[in-house]
N, C-alpha and C positions, 0 to 999 in steps of 0.2 A: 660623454657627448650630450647626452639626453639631458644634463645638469647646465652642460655648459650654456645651451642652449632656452631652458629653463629662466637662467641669469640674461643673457641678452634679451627677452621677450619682455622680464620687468625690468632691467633697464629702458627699453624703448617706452613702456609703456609707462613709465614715473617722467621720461623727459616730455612723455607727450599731453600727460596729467598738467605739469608743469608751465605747458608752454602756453594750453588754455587758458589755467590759473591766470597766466599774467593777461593774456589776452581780452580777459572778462575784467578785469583790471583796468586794464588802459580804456577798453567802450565804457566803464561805467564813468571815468573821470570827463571822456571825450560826451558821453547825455548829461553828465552836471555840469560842465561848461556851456554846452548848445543848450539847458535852458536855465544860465544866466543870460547867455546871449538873446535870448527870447525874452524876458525879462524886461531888457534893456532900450528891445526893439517894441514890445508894448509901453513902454512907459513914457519915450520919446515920438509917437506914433506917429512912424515910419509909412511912409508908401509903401503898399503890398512888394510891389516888382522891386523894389528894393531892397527889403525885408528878404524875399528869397533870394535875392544874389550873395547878403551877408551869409544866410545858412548854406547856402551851395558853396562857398568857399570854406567854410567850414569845415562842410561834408567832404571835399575834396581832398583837404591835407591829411584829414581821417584813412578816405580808401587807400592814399598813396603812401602814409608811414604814419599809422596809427595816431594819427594826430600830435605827431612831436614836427616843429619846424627844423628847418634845414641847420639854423643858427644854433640850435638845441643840439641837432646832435654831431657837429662839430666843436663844438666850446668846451675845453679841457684838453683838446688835442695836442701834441705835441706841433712846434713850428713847423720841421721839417714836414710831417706828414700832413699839416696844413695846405702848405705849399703844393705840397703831392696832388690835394685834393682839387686844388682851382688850377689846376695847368688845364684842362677846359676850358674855363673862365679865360685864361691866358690867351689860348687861342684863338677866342671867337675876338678877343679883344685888341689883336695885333691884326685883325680885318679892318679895324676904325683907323681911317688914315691919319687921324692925331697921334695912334700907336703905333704904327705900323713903323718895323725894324725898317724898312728901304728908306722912311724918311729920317732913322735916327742911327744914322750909322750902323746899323744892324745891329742896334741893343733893342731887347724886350725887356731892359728893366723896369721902365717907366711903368709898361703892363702889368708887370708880376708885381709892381708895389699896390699898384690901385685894386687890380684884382684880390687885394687883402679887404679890401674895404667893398666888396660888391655884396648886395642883399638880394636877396629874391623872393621878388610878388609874385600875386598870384590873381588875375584877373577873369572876372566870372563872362558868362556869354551876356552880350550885349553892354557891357561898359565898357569906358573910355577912358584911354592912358593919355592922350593928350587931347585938347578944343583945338584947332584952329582958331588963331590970334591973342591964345592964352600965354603966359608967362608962367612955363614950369621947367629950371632947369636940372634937366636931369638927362643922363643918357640910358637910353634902354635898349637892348639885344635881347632879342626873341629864344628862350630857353627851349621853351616843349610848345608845341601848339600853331596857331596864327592868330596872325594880326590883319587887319583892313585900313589899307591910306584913304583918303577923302579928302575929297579935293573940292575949294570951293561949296556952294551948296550941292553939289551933286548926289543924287539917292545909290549911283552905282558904286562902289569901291573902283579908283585908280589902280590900285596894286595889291599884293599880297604879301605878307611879310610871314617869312617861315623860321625857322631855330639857323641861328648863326645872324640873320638880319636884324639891321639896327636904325636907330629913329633918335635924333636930340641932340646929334653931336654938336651940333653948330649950337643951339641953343645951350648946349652944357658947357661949350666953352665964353660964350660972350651974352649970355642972359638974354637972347631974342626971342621975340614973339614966337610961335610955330605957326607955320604956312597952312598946313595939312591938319584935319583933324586922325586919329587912329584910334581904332573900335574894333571890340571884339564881335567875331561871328557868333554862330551858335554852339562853339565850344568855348571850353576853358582855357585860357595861354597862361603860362609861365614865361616870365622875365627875368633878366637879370637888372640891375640897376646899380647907378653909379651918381652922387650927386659931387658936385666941384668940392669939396672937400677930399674926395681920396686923391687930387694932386698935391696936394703939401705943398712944398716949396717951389714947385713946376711954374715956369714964366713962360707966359703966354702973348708971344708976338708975332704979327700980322705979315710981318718979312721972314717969317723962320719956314722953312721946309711943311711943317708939318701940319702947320695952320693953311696956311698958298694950298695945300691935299687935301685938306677938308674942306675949306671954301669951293673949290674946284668940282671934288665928287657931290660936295651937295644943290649945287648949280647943275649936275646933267641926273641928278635923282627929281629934281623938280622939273626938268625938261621932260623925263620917262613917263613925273606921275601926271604932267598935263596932257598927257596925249594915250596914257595908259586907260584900259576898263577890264576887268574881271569881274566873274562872281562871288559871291561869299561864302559858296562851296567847293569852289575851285581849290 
């Protein structure tokens, strides 16, 4: 017994030698990348506040998975278990009424193609995923975090955007300006993103179900945010 246990203690204690070992590993590659990235923000001389929003994102993907992105450590995966992994993704995405099963005969394939091709940002406190009256399209749903609408010039945030809510559909499918600007508070948001390439082949017309659904919900989402105010800690 006294043996056996003997053997369990250096086991535990060589996997936990081990797990440092790598861990001092991964921080010294994650200080030699953050000062080439310093580097790079002296040498193109960067705005201060700007400068720290690049390293706090930095710093971020570091505390939440040692500094490997998301694309990292899915890439080699089998399809199936790919798939596995974005039925979240699938989810949040059959809420965007361009996706949504009720206007397509109750398929979620169109979702579960596109959510093959969704990337995920990472935006620091106090910048900006879209200007109002800028051309960027892309659609975005809110991962981790929040987000801030803005409306016209006003200093108050119209609305709050929290994990599952989304912003660009109309512009992701027909290339429009945005109304609204969106800004982050004084935390960090995670997004998903989606640019008009993950439809493929998908035809987009103005009489079909699904388009009539998103024109529709994004006319009383602008109705809400002109008459909407929250705070930015809300």
């Amino acid at each position: 017994l006294m043996l056996a246990g003997a053997v369990v203690y250096a086991l535990v204690i060589a996997n936990m030698t081990s797990v440092l070992a790598n861990a001092n590993v991964l921080y010294a590659r994650h200080v030699d990348e953050l000062q080439k990235v310093t580097q790079v923000l002296d040498d193109r001389d960067l705005p201060e506040g700007l400068r720290q929003r690049i390293k706090l994102e930095f710093e971020y993907v570091w505390a939440k998975q040692f500094g490997v992105p998301d694309r990292h450590l899915v890439r080699g995966l089998p399809a199936s278990l790919k798939d596995e992994l974005m039925k979240p993704v699938v989810e949040h995405l059959t809420k965007v009424p361009f996706f949504a099963p009720s206007h397509r005969n109750g398929s979620d394939a169109l979702a579960r193609a596109v959510a093959r091709g969704c990337k995920i940002r990472v935006y620091v406190p106090r910048s900006t995923i879209f200007a109002a009256r800028e051309r960027q399209r892309e659609l975005v749903i809110v991962r981790a975090g929040a987000a801030y609408v803005f409306r016209d010039s006003r200093r108050r945030p119209s609305a709050v955007l929290r994990e599952g809510d989304f912003v660009g559909d109309v512009q992701f499918l027909f290339d429009a300006r945005h109304a609204v600007s969106i800004r982050m508070g004084a935390q960090v948001c995670e997004v998903f993103v989606f640019s008009p390439e993950v439809l493929g082949d998908e035809v987009i017309r103005e009489d079909a179900a699904p388009v009539k659904a998103t024109l529709d919900a994004y006319e009383r989402r602008l109705e809400a945010w002109s008459r909407g105010r929250v705070d930015e800690d809300s």
